[in-house]
Structures are given as structure tokens and as C-alpha cells.
Backbone as CSV, one residue per row, in Angstrom:
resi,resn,N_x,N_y,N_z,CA_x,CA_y,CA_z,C_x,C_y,C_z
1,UNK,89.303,-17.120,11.401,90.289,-17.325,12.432,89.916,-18.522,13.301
2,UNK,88.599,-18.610,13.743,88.500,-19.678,14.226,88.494,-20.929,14.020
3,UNK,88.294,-21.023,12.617,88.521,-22.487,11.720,90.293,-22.608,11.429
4,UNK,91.387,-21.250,11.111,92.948,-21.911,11.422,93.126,-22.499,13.023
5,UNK,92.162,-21.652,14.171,92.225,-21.959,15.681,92.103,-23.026,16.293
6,UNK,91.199,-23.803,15.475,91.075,-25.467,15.565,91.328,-26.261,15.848
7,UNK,91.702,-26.802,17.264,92.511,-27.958,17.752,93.847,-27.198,18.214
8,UNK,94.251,-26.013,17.973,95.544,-25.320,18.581,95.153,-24.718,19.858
9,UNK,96.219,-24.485,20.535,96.256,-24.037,21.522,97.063,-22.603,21.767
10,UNK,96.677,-20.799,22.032,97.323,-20.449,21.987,98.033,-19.876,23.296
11,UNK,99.990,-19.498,23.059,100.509,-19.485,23.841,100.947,-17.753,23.474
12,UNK,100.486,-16.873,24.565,101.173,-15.673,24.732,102.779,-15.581,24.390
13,UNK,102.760,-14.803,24.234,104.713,-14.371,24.109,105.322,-14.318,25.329
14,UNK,104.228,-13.360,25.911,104.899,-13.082,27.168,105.392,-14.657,28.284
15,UNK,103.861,-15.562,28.235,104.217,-16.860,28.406,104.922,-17.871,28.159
16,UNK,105.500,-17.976,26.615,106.670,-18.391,26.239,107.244,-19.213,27.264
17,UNK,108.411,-18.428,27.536,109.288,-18.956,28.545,108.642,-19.561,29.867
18,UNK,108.062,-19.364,30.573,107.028,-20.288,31.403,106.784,-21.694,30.580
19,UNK,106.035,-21.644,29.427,105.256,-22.689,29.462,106.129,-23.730,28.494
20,UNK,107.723,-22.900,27.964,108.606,-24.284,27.366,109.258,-25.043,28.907
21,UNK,109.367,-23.611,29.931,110.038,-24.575,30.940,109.147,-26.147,31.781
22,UNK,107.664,-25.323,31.555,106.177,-26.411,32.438,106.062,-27.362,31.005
23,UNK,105.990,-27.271,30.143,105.218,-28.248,28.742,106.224,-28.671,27.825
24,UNK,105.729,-29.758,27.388,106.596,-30.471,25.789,105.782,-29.773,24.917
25,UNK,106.296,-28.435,24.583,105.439,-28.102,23.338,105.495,-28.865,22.166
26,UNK,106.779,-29.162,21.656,106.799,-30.298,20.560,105.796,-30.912,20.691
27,UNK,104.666,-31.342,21.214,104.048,-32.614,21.346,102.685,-32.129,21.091
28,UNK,102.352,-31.022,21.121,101.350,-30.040,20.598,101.241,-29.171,19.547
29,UNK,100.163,-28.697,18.715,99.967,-28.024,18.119,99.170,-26.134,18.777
30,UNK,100.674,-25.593,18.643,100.070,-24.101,19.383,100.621,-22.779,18.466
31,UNK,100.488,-21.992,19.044,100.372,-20.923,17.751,100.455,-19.877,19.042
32,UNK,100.898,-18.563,18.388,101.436,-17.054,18.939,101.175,-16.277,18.459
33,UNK,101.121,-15.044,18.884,100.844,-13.879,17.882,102.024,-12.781,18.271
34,UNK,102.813,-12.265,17.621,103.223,-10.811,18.099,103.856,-9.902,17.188
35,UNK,104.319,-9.013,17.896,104.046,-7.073,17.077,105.457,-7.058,17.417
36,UNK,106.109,-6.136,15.574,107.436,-6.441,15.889,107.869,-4.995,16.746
37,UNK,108.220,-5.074,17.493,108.669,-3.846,18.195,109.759,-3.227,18.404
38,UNK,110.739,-3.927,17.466,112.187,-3.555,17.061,112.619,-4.178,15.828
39,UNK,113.573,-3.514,15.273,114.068,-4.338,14.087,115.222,-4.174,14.023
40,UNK,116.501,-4.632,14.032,117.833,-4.537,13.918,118.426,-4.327,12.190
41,UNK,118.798,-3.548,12.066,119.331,-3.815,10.827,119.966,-5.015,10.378
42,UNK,119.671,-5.481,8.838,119.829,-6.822,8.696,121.334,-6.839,8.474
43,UNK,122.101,-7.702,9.039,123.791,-8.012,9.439,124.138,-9.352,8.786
44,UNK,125.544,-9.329,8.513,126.172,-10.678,7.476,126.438,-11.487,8.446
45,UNK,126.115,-12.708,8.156,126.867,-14.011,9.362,128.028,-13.807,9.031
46,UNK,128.745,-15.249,9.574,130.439,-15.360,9.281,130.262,-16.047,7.742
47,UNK,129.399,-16.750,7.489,129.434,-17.233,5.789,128.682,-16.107,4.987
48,UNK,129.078,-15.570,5.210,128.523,-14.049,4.583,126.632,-14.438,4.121
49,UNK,125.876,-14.854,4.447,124.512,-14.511,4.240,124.026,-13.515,5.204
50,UNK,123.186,-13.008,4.368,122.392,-11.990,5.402,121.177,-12.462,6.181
51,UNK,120.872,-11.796,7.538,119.954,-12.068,8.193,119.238,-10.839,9.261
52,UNK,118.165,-10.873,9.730,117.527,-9.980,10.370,116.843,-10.392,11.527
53,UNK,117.048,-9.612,12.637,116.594,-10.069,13.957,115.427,-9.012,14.369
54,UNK,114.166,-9.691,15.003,112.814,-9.299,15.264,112.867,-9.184,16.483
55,UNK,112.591,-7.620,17.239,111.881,-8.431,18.531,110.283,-8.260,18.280
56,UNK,109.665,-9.769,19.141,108.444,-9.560,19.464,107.918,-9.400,20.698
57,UNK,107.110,-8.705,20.676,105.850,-8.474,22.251,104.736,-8.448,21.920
58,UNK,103.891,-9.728,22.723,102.379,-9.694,22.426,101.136,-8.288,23.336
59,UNK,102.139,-7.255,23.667,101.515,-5.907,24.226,101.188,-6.146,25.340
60,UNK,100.989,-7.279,26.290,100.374,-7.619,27.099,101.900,-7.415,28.722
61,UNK,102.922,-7.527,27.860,103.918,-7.282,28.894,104.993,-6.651,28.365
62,UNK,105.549,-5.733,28.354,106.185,-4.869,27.405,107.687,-5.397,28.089
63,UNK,107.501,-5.661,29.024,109.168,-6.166,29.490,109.573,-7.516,28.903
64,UNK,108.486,-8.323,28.447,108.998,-9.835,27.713,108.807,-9.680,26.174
65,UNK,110.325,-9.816,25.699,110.247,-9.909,24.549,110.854,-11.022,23.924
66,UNK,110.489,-11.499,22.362,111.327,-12.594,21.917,111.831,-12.258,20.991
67,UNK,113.104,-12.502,20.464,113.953,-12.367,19.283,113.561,-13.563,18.803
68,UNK,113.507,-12.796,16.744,113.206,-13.455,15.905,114.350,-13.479,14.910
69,UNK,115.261,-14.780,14.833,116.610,-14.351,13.576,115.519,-15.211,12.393
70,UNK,115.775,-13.978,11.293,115.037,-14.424,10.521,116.277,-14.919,9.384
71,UNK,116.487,-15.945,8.402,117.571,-16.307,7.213,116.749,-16.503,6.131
72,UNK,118.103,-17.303,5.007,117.724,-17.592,3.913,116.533,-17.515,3.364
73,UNK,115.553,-17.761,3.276,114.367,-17.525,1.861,113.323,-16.603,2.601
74,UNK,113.360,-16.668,4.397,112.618,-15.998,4.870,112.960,-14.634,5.186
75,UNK,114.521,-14.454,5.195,114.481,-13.255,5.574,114.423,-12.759,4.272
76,UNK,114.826,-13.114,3.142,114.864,-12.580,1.790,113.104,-11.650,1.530
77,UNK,111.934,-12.776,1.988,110.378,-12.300,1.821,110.041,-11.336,2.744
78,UNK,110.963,-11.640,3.877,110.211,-10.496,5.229,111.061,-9.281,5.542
79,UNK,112.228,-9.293,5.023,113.030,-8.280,5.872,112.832,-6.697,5.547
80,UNK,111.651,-6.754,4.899,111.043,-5.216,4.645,109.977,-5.205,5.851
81,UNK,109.222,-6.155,5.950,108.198,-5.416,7.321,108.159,-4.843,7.939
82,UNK,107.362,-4.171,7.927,107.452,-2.683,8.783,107.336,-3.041,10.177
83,UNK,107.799,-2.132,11.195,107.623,-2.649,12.737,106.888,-1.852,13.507
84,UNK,105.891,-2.684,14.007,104.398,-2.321,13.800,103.696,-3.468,13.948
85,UNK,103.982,-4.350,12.925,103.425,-5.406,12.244,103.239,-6.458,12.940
86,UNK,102.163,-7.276,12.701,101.550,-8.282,13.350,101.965,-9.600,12.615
């Protein structure tokens, strides 16, 4: 872990929103971690593909969460994960 950690910087979930409003994250290399703590059943867009929405919380603040729409090739690999999951 500490050799992928390397020159990144990491940003809480819960921090998120703080630190896109203070920082150009684009301009950095940073990284997140979080636990899916909801899962919506996966729903058709208007062009009929399917997709699945994540929430995440890094446990640290149970009131900040982030939605994850997951699509095409990714939601196809992930939309079984259990929620739980890191």
C-alpha cells in the first residue's frame, strides 16, 4: 500500500466537498477510499443502458455521503458488489 501511496495524496470522503471547493484537484494526484453503504437497484437511462448508483462513506462521518453512478463496462464488472465493500 505504501508503494501505490507514493507521491498521492489522500482525500477523505467526508472531505470531498471541502477540498474540491479550497483545491484544483485536477492538478494533483489523490486517491479515496470508501464503503458502499447503499446500493440502489440498477435502473435503465433514457437510451435504455443500464446503470447503478453507490453511496459511499469513509465511516468517519456517517452524514457525508457520495454517490457513485456506475455505466457501461463498469457497471457491467461491479454491479454485483456486495455493500459492505471497500
Amino acid at each position: 500500500m505504501d508503494r501505490k501511496m507514493a507521491n498521492r495524496k489522500l482525500i477523505r470522503l467526508s472531505q470531498l466537498k471541502n477540498k474540491l471547493a479550497a483545491e484544483n484537484l485536477e492538478e494533483m494526484d489523490w486517491v479515496t477510499f470508501g464503503v458502499i453503504v447503499k446500493k440502489v437497484t440498477p435502473q435503465s437511462a433514457s437510451n435504455g443502458r443500464t446503470f447503478s448508483i453507490w453511496r459511499l462513506n469513509d465511516l468517519r462521518d456517517l452524514n457525508q455521503c457520495v454517490s457513485l453512478f456506475l455505466f457501461g463496462e463498469v457497471h457491467k464488472a461491479h454491479w454485483k458488489t456486495d455493500q459492505g465493500m471497500v
